[in-house]
DOGUDO-288519 format. One record per residue (C-alpha): residue number from 1; residue in three letters; chain; x, y, z. Coordinates in steps of 0.25 Angstrom, whole numbers, padded with zeros to 4 digits. Each point is the difference from the previous one (the first is absolute). Last residue first. Layout:
[NUM,ALA,A,[X,Y,Z]]
...
END
This chain:
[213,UNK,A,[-0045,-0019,-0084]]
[212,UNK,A,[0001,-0002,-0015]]
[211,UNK,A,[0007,0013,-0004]]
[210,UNK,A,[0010,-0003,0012]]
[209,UNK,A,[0005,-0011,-0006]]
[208,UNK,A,[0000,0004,-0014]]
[207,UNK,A,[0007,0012,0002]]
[206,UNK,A,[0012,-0008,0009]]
[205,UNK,A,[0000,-0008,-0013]]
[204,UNK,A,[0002,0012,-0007]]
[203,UNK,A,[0012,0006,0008]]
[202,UNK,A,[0007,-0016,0000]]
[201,UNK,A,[-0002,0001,-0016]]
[200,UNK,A,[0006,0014,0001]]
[199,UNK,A,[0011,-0005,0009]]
[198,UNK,A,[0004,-0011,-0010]]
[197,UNK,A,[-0001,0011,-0011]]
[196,UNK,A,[0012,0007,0008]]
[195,UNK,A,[0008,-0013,0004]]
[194,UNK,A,[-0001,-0003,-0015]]
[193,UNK,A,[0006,0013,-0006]]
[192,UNK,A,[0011,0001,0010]]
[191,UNK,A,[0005,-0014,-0002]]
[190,UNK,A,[-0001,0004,-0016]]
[189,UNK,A,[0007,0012,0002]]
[188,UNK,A,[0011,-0008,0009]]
[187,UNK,A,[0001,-0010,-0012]]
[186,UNK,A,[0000,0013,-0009]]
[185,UNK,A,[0014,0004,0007]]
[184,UNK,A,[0004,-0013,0001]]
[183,UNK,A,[0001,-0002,-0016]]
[182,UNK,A,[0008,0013,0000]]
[181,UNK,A,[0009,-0007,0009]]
[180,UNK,A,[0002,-0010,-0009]]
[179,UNK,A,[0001,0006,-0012]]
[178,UNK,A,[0011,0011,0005]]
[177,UNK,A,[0007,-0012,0006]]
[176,UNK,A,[0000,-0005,-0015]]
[175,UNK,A,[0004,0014,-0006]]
[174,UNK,A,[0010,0003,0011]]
[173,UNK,A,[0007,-0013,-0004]]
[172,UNK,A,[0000,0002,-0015]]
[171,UNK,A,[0003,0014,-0001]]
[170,UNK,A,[0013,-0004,0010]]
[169,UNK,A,[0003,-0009,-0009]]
[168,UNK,A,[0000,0008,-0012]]
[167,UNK,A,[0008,0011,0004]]
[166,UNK,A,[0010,-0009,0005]]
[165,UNK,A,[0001,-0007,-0014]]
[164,UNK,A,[0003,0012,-0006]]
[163,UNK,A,[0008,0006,0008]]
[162,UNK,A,[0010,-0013,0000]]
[161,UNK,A,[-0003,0000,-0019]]
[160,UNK,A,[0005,0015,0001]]
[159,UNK,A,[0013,-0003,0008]]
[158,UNK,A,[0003,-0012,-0008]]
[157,UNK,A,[-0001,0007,-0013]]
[156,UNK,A,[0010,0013,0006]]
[155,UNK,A,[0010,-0012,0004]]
[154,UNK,A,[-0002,-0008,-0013]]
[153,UNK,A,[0006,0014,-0007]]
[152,UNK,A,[0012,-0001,0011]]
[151,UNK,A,[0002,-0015,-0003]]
[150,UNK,A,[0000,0002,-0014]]
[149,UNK,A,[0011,0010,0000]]
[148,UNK,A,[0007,-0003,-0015]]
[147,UNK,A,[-0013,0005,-0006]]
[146,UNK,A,[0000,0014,-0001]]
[145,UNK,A,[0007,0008,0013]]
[144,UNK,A,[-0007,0013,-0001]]
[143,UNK,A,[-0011,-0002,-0008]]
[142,UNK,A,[-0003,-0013,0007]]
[141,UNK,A,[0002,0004,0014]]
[140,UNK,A,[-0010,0011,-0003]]
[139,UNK,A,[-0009,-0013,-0007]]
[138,UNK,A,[0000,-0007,0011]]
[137,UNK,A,[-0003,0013,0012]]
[136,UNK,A,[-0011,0002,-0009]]
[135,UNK,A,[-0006,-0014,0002]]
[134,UNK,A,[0002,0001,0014]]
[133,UNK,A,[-0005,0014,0001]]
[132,UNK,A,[-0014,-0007,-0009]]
[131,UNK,A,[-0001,-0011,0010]]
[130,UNK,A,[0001,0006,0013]]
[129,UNK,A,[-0011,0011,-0006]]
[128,UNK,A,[-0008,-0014,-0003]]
[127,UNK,A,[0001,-0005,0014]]
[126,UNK,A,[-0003,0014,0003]]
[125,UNK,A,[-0014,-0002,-0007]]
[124,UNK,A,[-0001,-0015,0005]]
[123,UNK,A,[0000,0004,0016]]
[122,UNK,A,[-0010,0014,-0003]]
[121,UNK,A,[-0012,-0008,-0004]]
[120,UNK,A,[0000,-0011,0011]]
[119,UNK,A,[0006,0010,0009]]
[118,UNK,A,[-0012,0008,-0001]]
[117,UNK,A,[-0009,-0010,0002]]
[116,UNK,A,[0006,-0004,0012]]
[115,UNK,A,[-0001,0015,0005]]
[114,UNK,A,[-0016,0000,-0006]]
[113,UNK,A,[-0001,-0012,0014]]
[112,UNK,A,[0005,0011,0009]]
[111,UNK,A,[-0015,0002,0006]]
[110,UNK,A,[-0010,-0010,-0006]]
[109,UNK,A,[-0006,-0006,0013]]
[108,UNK,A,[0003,0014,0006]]
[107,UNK,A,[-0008,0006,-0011]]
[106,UNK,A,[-0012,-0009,0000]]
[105,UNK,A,[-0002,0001,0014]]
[104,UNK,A,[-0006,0013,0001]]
[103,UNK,A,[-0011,-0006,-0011]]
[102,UNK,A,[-0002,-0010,0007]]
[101,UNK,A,[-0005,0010,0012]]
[100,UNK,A,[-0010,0008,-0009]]
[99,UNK,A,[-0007,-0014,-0004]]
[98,UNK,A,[0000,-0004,0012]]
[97,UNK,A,[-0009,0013,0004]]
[96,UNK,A,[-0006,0001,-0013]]
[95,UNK,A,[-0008,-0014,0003]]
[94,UNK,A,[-0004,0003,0014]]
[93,UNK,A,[-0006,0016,-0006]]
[92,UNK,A,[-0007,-0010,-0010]]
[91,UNK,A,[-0006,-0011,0010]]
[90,UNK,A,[-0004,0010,0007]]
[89,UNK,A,[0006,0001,0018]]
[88,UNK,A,[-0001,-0010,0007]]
[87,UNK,A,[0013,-0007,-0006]]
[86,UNK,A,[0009,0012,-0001]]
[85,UNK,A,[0010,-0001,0010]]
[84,UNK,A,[-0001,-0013,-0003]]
[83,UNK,A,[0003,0003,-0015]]
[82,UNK,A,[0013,0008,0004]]
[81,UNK,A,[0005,-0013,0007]]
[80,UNK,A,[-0001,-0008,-0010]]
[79,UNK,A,[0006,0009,-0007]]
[78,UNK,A,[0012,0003,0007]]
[77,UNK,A,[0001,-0015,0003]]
[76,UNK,A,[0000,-0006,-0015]]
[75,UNK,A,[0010,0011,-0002]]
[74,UNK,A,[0009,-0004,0013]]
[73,UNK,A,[0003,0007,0012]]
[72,UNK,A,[-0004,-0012,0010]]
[71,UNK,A,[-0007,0002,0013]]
[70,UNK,A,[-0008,0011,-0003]]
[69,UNK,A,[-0010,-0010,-0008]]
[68,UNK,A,[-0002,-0008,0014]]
[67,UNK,A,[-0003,0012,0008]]
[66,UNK,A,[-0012,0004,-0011]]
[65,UNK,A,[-0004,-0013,-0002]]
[64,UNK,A,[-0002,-0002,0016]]
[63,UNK,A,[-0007,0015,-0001]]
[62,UNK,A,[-0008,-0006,-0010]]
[61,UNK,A,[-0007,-0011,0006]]
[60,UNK,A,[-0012,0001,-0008]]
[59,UNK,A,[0000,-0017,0000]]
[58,UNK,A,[0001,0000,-0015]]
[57,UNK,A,[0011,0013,0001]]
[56,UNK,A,[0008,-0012,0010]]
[55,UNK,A,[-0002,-0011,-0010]]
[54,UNK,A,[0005,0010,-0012]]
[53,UNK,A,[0012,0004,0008]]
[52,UNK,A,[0004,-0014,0006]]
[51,UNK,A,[-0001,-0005,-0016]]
[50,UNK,A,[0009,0012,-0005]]
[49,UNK,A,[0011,-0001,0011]]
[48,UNK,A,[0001,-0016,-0002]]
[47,UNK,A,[0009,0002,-0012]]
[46,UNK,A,[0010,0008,0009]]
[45,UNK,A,[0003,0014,-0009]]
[44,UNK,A,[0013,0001,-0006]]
[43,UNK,A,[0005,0015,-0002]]
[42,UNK,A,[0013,-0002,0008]]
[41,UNK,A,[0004,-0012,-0006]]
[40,UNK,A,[-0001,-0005,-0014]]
[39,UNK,A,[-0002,0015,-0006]]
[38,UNK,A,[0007,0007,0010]]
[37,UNK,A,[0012,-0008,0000]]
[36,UNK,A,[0000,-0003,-0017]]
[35,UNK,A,[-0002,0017,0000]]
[34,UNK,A,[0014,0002,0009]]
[33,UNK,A,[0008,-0011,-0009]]
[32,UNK,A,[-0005,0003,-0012]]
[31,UNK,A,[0003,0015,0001]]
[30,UNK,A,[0014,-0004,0006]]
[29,UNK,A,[0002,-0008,-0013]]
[28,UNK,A,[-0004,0011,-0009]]
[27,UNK,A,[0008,0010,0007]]
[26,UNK,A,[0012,-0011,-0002]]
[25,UNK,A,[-0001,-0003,-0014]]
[24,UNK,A,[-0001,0015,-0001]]
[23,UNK,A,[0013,0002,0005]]
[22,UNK,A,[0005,-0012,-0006]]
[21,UNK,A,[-0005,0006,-0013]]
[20,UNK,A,[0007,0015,0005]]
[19,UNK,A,[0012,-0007,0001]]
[18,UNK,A,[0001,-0009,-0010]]
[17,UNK,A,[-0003,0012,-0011]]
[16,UNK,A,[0017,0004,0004]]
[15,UNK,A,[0006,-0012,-0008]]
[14,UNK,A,[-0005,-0015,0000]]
[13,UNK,A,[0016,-0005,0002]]
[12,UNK,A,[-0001,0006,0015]]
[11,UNK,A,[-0011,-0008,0003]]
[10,UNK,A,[0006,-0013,-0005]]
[9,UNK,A,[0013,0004,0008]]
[8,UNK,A,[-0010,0004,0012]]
[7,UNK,A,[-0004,-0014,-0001]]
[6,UNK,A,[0011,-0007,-0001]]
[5,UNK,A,[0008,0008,0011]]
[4,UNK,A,[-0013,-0005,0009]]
[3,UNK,A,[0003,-0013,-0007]]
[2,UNK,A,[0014,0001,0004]]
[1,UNK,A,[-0004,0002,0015]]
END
């Protein structure tokens, strides 16, 4: 109980910016919360997914690809399974097909993601508005009161130094989770990228078969 009242004292004592930086702090933190989910759970494709795709398209089994590809909605799945779809078809019109559907996917993998970046730039900004009030509230008290109040001027000096320091924090958490999922992101475009070229090797391979019969 008394560091709950601690900790509303300390937030008490930052003035009127704390509220809207704890309010960002904690859009920022849902957003990290809901992306890290999706990003290290719902969009994760089984490692194996690719390889039984390829052997199966090898074998021109592709309503088994098919079936096994709409198990899973995943990038890596999506279009993996766009290029089956597409796999008897030209190599060109198999090639825009996958390329289409990661494109559809860059947006959800990115969704919400600016909203961190946002907070990283908005947190030190009203950090610093929390600073500058502070600081005028100080020399108001000093004006009025001169010099024989120190703790009522230290008081206005506390209060910006608390806004500033949260501002800052907050920047700095959201900036390394916003690195980090951003570094998944292009880990799923990469994934993407490397089932599809694997399913063009596994087109052309197919070609090369049949062209020697």
């Amino acid at each position: 109980m008394e560091n709950i009242l601690s900790s509303l004292e300390f937030i008490m004592r930052g003035g009127f910016m704390m509220y809207p930086l704890l309010l960002a702090g904690l859009v920022g933190l849902t957003v990290v919360i809901e992306r890290s989910f999706r990003l290290h759970r719902s969009y994760i494709t089984p490692a194996e997914l690719t390889a039984q795709v390829i052997a199966l398209t090898r074998s021109q089994e592709l309503e088994k690809a098919a079936a096994l590809c709409e198990r899973y909605e995943t990038p890596v799945a999506s279009v993996l399974a766009a290029g089956v779809s597409q796999f008897n078809h030209s190599l060109d019109e198999m090639n825009l097909t996958m390329k289409n559907r990661a494109e559809e996917w860059v947006p959800k993998l990115e969704s919400r993601i600016e909203v961190i970046d946002t907070v990283i730039t908005a947190a030190p900004l009203m950090g610093l508005l929390g600073t500058i009030t502070g600081m005028m509230a100080s020399f108001r008290v000093l004006s009025e009161k001169g010099v024989n109040e120190p703790h009522a001027i230290t008081g206005g000096v506390a209060e910006a130094l608390i806004a500033t320091a949260t501002g800052l924090v907050i920047a700095l958490l959201c900036l390394v989770a916003y690195n980090h999922l951003a570094a998944r992101v292009k880990a799923f475009i990469y994934e993407v990228e490397t089932a599809a070229s694997r399913l063009v090797e596994a087109r052309m391979a197919v070609e090369r078969k049949n062209g020697s019969r």
